[in-house]
N, C-alpha and C positions, 0 to 999 in steps of 0.2 A: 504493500500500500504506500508507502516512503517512498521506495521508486518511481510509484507511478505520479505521485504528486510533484518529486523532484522534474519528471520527465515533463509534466504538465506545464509547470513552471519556467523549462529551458525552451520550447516551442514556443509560450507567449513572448516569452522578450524581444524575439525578431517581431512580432507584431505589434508591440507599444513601443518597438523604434523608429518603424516607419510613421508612425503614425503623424502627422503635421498637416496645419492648415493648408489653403489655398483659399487665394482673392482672386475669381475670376469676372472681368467685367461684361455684363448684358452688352453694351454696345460702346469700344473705349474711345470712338468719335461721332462729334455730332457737327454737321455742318447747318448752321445758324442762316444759310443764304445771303440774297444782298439786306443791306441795313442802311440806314439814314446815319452819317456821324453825330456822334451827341445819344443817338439812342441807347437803352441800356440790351441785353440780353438773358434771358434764364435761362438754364437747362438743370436737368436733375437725372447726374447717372444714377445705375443701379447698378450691385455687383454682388456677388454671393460666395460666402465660402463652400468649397464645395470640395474640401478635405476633409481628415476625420480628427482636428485636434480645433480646438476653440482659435478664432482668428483675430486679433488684436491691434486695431489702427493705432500708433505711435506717434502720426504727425501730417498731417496736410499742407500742402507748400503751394500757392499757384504763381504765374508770372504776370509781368505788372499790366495791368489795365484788366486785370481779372482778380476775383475772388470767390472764396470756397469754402464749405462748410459742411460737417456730417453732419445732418437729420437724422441718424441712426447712433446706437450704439458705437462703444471703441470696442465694445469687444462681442466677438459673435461664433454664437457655437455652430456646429458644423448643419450645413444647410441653410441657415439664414441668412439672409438680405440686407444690406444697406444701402444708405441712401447716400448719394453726394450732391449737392445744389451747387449750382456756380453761376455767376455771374460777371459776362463781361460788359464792359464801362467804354462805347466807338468813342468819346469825347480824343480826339486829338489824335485819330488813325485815319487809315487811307487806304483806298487798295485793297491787295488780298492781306490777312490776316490769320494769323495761328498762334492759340493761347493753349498751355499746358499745366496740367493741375498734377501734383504729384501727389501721390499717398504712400505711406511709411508703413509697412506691417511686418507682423513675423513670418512669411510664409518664407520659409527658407530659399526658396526657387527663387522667385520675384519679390524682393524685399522693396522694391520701388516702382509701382504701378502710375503709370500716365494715362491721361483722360484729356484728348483735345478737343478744343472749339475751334473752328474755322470758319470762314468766310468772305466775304468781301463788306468793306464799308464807302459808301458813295455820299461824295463831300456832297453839300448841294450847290455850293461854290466853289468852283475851282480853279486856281489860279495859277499859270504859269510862265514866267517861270517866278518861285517864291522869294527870290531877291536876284539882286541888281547890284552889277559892281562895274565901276564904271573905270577903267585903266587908261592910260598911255600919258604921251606928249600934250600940256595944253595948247599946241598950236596946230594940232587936229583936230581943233575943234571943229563944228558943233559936236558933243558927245549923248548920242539918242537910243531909246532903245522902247521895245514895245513889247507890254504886257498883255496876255492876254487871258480874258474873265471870263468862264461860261457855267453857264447856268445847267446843276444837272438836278433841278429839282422838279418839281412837274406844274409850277406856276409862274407866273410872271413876274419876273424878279426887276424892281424899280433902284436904282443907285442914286445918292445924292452925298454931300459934302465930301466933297474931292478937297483934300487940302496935305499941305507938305510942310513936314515941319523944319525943312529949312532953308531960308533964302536961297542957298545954292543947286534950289529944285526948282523945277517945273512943271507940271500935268495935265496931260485932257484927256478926255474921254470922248468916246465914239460918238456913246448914246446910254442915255440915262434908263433905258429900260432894256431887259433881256430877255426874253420867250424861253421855253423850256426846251434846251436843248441848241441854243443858241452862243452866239459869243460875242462881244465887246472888248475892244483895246485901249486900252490908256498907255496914252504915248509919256515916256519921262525922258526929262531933257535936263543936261547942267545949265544954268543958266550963265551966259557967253561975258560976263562980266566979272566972274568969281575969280578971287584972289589968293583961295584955300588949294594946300596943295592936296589935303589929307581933309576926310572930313565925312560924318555919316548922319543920317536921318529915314525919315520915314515918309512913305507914300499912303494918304490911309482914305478909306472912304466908309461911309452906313450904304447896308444893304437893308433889304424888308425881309430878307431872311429872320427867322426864331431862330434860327439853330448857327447862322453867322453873321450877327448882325454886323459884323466893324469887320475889313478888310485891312490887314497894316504889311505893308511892304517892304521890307527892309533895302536901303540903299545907301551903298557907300563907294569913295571916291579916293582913287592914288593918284594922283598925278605928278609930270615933272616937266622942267621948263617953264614958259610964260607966254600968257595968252598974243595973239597978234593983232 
């Protein structure tokens, strides 16, 4: 009877060593589609342990213009579910975009589980190019160049206070209104009388955009020589 408990005994121990969680995720990306910048995003993965030893979240990490939170437990016995919320923040993106959430557990295998959000975010204002650097000899001058504004939102976009904050700027515009899908240039100029060799400001305008309303340009100036 000894032996045979002893023998009972040596057989279990291969199988409470294997024995360890796993975090496997329902779905570990979710494409978010196109967005409005400014707008927020939610999504809520799910992932389930689906090992035979109790699963143990440690730490959640996301990257910046994201954030992340279990709605579930940190620690989950085998077969249960958790939840992960996350939320991304288009305030000040563009383009395609990819945001990664990390999660920390014990599963031996995969001690570091990632969960992306992707997508695209569409400015409703777009402007290019985002600044202005104006170089060379001041006796090439005029020094010009042309920005161009287009409207990628789905109304009529009206522009007004066109102004430069520095006497050694100049600006106009095409036209004070944009159609969806349309575009507008503001021409900027040094103006032919400047004495500076070095020197920087801004080009700025209100749009009727919620989500942009002030357009600010950055522009600056090296020069060398003297005007003619």
């Amino acid at each position: 009877m000894r032996h045979l408990l002893l023998l009972l005994i040596i057989l279990a121990v291969p199988a409470i060593a294997l024995a360890s969680p796993r975090l496997q995720a329902e779905a570990p990306s979710f494409n978010f589609g196109r967005v409005a910048e400014g707008s927020k995003t939610d999504h809520t993965f799910r992932f389930q342990n689906t090992g035979d030893a109790p699963l143990v979240i440690s730490k959640v990490r996301s990257s910046c213009g994201c954030t992340a939170a279990l709605l579930s437990a940190k620690n989950l016995a085998p077969g249960e579910w958790g939840e992960l919320k996350t939320t991304f923040n288009s305030k000040g993106f563009q383009g395609r975009v990819t945001k990664t959430v990390y999660v920390y557990s014990n599963d031996p295998d995969q001690p570091q589980t990632k969960f992306r959000l992707h997508g695209e975010v569409r400015k409703e204002v777009v402007v290019t190019p985002r600044r202005l650097q104006f170089k060379g000899r001041k006796d090439k001058a005029p020094f010009t160049a042309v920005i161009n504004l287009r409207n990628d939102g789905t109304t009529q976009l009206f522009l007004s206070d066109l102004k430069t904050t520095s006497k050694e700027l100049q600006a106009d515009l095409t036209s004070p209104q944009v159609a969806p899908g349309e575009s507008v240039q503001i021409t900027i100029r040094l103006a032919p009388d400047t004495d500076k060799s070095r020197f920087a400001g801004y080009v700025t305008l209100r749009t009727s955009s919620p989500r942009t309303p002030k357009v600010r340009i950055p522009v600056t100036a090296v020069l060398s020589g003297n005007m003619q």
